[in-house]
VOMARVEX-801285 format. One record per atom (N, C-alpha, C, O, CB): residue in one letter; z, x, y. Coordinates in steps of 0.1 Angstrom, whole numbers, plus 5000, padded with zeros to 4 digits. Glycine has a CB too. Layout:
N
AZXY ...
This chain:
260
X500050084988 X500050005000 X500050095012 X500750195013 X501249915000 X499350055022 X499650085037 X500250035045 X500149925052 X498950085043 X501250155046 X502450055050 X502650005069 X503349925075 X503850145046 X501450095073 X500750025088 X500449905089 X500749805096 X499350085092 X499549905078 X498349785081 X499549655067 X499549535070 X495849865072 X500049675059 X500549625049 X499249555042 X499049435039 X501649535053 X498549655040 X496949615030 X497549685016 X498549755015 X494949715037 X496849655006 X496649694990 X495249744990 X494749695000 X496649564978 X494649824985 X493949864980 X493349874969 X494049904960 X494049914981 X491949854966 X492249844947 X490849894945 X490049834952 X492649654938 X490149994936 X488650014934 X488649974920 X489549964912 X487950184937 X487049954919 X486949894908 X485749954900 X484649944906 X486849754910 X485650004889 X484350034884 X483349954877 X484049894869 X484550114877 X482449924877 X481249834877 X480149844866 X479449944868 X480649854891 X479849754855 X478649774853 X478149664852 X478949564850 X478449854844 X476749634853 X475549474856 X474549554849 X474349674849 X475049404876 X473849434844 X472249464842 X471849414854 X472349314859 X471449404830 X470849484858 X470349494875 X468749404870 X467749414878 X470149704883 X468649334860 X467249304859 X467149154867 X466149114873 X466749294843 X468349094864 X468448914877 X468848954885 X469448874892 X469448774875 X468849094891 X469349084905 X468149164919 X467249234918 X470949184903 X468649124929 X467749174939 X468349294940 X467849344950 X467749094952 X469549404933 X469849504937 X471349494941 X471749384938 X468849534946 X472049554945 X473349604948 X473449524964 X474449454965 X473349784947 X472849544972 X473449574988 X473149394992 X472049344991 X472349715000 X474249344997 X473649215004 X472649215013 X472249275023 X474549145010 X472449085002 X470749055010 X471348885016 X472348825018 X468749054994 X469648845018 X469848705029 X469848565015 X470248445016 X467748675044 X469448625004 X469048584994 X470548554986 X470648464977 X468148684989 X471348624989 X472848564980 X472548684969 X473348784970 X472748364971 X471648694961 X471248744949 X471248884946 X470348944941 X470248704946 X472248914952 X472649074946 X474049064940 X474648954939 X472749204959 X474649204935 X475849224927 X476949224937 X478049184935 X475749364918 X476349274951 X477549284962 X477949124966 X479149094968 X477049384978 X477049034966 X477448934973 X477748864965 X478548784971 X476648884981 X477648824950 X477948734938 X479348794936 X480248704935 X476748754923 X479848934936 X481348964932 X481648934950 X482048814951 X481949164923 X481548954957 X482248914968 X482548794969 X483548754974 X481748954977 X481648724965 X481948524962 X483248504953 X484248434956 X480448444949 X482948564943 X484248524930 X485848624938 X486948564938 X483448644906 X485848744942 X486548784952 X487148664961 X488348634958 X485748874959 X486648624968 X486948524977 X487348394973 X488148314980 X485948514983 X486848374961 X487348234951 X488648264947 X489448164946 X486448204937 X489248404943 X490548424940 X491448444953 X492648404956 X490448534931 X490648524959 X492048544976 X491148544986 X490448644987 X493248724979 X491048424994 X490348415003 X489948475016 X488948445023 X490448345004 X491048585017 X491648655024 X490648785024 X490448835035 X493148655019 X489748845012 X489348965009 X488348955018 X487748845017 X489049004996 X487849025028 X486649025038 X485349075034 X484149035036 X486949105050 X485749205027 X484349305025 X484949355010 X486049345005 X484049475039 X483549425006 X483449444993 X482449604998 X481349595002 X482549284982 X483049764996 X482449874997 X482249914984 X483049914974 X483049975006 X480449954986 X480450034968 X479750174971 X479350214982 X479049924953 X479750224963 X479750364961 X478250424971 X478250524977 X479650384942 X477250334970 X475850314973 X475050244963 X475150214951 X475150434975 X473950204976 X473150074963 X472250174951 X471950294949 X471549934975 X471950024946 X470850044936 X470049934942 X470249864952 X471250044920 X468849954931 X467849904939 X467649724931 X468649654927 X466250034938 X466549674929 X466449554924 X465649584910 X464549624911 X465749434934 X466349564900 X466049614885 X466949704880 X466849714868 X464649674883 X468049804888 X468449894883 X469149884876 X468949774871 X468649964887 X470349954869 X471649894862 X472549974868 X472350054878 X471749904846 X474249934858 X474350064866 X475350054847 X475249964838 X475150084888 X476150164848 X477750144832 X478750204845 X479950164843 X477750304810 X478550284857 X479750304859 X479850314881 X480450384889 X480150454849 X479150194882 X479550184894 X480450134903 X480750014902 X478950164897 X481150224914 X482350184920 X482550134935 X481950184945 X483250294918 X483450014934 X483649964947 X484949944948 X485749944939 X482949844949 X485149944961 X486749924964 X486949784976 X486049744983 X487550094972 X488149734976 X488049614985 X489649604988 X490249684981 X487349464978 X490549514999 X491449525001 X492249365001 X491649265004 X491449605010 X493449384998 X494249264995 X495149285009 X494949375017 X495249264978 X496449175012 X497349205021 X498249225009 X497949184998 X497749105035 X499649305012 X500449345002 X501549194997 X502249174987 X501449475008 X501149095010 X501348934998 X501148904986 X502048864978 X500448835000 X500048934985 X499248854973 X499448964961 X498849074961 X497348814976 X500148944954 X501249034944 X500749064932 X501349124924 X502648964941 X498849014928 X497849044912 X497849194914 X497549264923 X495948964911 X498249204902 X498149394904 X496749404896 X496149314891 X499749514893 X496449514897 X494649594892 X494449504879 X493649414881 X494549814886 X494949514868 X494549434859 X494449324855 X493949294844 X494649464854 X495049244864 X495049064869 X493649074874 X492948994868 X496249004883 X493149164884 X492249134891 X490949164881 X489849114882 X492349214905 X491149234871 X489749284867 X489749214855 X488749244849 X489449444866 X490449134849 X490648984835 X489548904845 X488348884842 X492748874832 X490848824862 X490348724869 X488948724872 X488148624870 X491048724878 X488648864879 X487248834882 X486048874871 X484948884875 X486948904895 X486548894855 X485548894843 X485548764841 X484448714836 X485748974830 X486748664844 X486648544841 X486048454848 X486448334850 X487548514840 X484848514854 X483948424868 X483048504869 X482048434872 X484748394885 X482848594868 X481748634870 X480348654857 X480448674845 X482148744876 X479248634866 X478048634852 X478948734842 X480048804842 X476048714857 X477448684827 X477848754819 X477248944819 X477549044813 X477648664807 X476448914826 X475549034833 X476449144845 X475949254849 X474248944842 X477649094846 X478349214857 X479849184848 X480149084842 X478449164878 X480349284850 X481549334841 X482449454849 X481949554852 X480949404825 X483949404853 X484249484855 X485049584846 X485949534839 X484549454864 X484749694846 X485349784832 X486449844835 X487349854826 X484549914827 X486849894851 X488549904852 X488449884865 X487449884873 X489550044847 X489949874866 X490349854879 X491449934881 X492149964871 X490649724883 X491849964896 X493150024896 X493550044914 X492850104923 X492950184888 X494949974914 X495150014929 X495050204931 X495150304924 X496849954935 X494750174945 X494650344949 X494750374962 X494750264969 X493350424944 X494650494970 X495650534983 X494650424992 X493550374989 X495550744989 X495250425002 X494950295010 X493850355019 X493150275025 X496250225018 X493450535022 X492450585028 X491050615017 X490050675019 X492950705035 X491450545006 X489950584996 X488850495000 X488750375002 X490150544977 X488050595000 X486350465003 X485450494992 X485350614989 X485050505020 X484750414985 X483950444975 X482950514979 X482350594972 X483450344970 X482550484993 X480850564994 X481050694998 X480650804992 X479550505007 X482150675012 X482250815018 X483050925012 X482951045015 X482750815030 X484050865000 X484550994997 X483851014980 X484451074972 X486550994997 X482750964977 X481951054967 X481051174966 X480151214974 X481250984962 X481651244953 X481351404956 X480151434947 X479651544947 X482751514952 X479751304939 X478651304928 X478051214924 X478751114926 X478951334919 X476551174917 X476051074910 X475651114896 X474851194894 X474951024916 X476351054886 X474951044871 X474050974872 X474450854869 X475350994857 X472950984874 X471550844865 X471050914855 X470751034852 X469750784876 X471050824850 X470550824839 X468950744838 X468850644844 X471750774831 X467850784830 X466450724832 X466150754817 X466150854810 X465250814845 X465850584815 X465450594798 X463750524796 X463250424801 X466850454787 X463150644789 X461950614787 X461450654767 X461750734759 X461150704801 X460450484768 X460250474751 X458850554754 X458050554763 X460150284742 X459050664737 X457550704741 X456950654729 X455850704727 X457150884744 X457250544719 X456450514707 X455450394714 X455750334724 X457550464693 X454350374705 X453050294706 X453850104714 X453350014722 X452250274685 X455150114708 X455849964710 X456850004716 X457650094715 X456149864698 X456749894722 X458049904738 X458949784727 X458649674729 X457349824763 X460149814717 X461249694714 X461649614724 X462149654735 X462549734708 X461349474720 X461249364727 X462849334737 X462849254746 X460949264715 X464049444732 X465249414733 X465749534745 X466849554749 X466049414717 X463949644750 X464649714758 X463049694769 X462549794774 X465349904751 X462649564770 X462149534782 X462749554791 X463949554790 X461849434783 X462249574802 X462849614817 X464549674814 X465649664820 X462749444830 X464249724804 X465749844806 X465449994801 X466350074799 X467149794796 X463850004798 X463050154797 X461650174801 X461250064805 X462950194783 X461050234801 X460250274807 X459150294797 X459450384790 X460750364814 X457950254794 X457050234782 X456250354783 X455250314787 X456250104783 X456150504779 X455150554783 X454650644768 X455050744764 X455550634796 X453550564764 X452950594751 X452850764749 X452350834758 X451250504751 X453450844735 X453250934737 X453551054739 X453051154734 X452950924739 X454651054750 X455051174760 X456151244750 X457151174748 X455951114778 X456051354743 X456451424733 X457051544737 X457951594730 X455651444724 X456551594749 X456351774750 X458051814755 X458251884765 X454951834766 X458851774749 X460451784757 X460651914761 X461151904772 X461651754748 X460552004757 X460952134758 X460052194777 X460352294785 X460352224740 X459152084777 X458252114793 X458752074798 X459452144807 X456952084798 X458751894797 X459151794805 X461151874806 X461151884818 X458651614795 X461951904804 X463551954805 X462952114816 X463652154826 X464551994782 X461652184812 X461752314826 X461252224835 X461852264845 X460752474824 X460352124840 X459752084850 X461051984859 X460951974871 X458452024846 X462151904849 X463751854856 X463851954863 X464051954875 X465151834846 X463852084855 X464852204861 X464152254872 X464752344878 X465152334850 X462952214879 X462452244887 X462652234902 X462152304911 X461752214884 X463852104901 X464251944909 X465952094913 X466452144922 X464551694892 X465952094904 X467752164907 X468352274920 X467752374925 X468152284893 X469252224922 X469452314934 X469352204949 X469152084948 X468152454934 X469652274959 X469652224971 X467652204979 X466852294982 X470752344979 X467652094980 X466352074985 X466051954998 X466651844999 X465552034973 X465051995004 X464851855011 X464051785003 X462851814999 X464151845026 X464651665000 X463751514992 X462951454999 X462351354995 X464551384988 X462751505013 X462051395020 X460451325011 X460151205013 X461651475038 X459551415002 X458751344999 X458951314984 X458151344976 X457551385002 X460151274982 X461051194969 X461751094973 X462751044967 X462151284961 X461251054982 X462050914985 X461150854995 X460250915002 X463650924992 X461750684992 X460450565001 X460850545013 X462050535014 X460250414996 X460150525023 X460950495036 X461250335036 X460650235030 X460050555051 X462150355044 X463250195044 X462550145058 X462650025061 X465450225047 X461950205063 X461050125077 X462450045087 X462449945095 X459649955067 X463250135084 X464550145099 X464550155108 X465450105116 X465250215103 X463550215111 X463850295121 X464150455121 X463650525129 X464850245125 X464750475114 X465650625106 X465050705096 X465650795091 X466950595098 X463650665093 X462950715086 X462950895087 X463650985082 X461850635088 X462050895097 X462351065107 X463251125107 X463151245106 X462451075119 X464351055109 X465551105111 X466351135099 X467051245100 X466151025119 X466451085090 X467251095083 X467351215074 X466351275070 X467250995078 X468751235070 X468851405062 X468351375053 X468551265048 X470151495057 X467551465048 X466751455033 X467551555024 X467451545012 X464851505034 X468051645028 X468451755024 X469651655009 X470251555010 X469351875040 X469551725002 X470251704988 X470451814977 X469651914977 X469451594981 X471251804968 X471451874960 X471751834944 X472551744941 X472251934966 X471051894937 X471151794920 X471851944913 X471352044907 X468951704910 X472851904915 X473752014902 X473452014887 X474252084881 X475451964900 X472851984881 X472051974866 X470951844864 X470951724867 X473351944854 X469951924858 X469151794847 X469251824833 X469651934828 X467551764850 X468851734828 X468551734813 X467851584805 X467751474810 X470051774805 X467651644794 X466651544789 X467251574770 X467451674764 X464751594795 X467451424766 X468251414755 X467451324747 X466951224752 X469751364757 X467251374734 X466451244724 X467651134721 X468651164716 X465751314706 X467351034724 X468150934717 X468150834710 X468450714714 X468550904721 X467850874696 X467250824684 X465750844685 X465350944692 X467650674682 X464850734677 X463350774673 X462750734686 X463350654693 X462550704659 X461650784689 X460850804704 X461450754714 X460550684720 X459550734705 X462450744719 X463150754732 X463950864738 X464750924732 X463950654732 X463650904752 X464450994758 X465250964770 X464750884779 X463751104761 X466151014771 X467350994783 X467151094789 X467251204782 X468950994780 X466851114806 X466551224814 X468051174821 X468451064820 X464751234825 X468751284827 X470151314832 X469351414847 X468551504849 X471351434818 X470251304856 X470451344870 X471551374877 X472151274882 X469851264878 X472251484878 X473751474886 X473551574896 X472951684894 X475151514876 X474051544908 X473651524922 X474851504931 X475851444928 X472651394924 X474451564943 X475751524952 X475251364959 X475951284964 X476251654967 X473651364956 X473451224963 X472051204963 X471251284964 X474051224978 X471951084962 X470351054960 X469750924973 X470250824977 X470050984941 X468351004975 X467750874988 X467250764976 X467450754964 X465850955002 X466550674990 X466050554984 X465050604971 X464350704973 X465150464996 X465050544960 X464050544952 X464050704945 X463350724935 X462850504959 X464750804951 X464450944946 X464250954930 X463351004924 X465551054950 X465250914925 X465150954909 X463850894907 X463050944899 X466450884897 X463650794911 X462250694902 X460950804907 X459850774903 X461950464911 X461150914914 X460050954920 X460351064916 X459351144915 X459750944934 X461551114910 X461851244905 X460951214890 X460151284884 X463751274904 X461351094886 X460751094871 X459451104872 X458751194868 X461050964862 X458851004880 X457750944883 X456851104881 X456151114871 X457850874900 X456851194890 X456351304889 X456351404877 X455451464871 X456651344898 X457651404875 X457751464864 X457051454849 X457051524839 X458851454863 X456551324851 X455951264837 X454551314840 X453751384833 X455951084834 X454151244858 X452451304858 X452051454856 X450951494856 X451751274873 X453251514854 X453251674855 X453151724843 X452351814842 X454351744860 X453951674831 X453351674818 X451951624814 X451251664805 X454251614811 X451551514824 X450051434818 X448651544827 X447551534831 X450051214827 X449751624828 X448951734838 X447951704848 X446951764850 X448051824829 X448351584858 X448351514869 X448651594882 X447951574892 X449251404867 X449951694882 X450151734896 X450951864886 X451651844876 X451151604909 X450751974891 X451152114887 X452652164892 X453152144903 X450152214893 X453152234883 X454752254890 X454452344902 X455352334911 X455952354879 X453252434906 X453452444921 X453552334933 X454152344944 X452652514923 X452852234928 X452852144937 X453952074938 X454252054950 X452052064935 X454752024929 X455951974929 X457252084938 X458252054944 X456151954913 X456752184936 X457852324944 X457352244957 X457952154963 X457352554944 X456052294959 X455752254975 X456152124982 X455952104994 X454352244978 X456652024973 X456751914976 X457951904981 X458151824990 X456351834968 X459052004974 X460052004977 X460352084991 X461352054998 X460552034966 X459652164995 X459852175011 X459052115024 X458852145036 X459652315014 X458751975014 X457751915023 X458151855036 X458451735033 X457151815015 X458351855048 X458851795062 X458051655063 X458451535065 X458351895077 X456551705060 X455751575066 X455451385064 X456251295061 X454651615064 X454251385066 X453751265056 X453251275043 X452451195037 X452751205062 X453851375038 X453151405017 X454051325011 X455051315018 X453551615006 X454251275003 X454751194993 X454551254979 X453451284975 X454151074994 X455551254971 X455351254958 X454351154949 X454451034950 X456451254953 X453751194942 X452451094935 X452951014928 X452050944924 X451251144926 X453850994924 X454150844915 X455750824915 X456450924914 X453550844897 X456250694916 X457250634913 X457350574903 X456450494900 X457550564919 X458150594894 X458550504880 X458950374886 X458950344898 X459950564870 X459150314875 X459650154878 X461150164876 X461750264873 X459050034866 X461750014881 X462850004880 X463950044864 X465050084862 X462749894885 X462850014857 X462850004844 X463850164838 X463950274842 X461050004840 X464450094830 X465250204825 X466350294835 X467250364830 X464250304820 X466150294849 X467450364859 X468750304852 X468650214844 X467450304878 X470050354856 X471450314854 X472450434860 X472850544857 X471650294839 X472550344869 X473750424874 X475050454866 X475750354865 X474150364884 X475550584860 X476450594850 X477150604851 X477950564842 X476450634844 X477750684867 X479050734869 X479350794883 X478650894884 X479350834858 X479950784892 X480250834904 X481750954900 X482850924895 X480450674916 X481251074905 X482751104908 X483351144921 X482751114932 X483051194901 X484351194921 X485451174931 X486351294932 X486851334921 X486251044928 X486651374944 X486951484945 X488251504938 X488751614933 X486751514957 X488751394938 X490251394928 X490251374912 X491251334906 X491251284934 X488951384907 X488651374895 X487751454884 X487651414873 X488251264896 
């Protein structure tokens, strides 16, 4: 508790399938993950104003371990795991909260994260299983792992993303830091013709991973050359990376936190 303000605090970790949703961040539409738990929030203590998450995802993504935090007054006496039964008990079957826990009353989900996992799942056999529509990525074929894991490794280190990410048409396009840093990739078989590409990062722009993959695949289909991909990475201008993946298969897996 804060004993200034006499608020509670409480974050919560998060996972949804992002395929019925418009995405994470309220929209005008109702139909995101922020504004559907902020509804059921508000059905329990009417009192809760805002709902902060870690950063969005987009519309299709998923996430197993995304985190938001929100505040109570120190009235209303449901401790963390009241709250995270109550609001599984209202919310779709598509968002789940996996824990909860009060915590210091200066924690913010977005501003004090020190990391991202995504995770990007793509089928490479002739048939996309009917049971991982819009939760992989269909690409007939793509075998060469041992290339596709040095051309990830290509992405590593401190870079400007500016032509790995879509502009949001803000205003802030120009402006904004592109500069990022991805502390590891990797790429994991998991089970028969499917692979899990691993992104961990202090932080990712709009759309970057989907453009990180995106390329990385046309780079194996010998589409765009790992010099070009270097160059792209000190790119300032109007260059863009040549392809975006789909929503398909992203998931946000895990945020961490400097105290963790």
């Amino acid at each position: 508790m804060d004993a200034t303000t006499g608020k509670r605090r409480f974050k919560l970790v998060i996972a949804y399938d992002g395929r019925p949703f418009d995405g994470w961040q309220s929209q005008a539409s109702g139909n995101t993950i922020q504004d559907i738990m902020l509804l059921n929030l508000q059905s329990i203590c009417p009192a809760v104003k805002t709902l902060h998450g870690s950063g969005r995802t987009d519309a299709g993504v998923s996430a197993e371990g995304q985190v938001a935090h929100f505040e109570t007054s120190f009235e209303w006496r449901m401790g963390a795991d009241e709250w995270r039964k109550a609001l599984n008990s209202k919310l779709p079957a598509t968002i789940r909260i996996v824990s909860a826990h009060e915590t210091a009353p200066e924690f913010h989900a977005r501003f004090d994260a020190a990391g991202k996992h995504y995770r990007y799942r793509i089928v490479t056999g002739d048939i996309l299983p009917p049971l991982q529509v819009g939760l992989a990525w269909h690409r007939r074929g793509l075998s060469d792992i041992a290339t596709l894991s040095e051309v990830l490794k290509t992405y590593e280190g401190t870079h400007r993303f500016r032509a790995f990410s879509a502009n949001r048409h803000d205003g802030k396009d120009e402006t904004r830091d592109a500069e990022r840093t991805i502390f590891e990739t990797g790429v994991v078989e998991n089970g028969d013709q499917q692979l899990d590409l691993h992104f961990m990062g202090n932080g990712f722009l709009y759309k970057m991973v989907r453009f990180l993959v995106g390329t990385a695949v046309y780079c194996i289909e010998g589409r765009v050359s790992v010099a070009e991909i270097r160059d792209l990475l000190t790119e300032e201008g109007a260059l863009k990376a040549p392809f975006c993946a789909p929503p398909d298969g992203l998931s946000l897996q895990s945020v961490r936190y400097p105290d963790e």
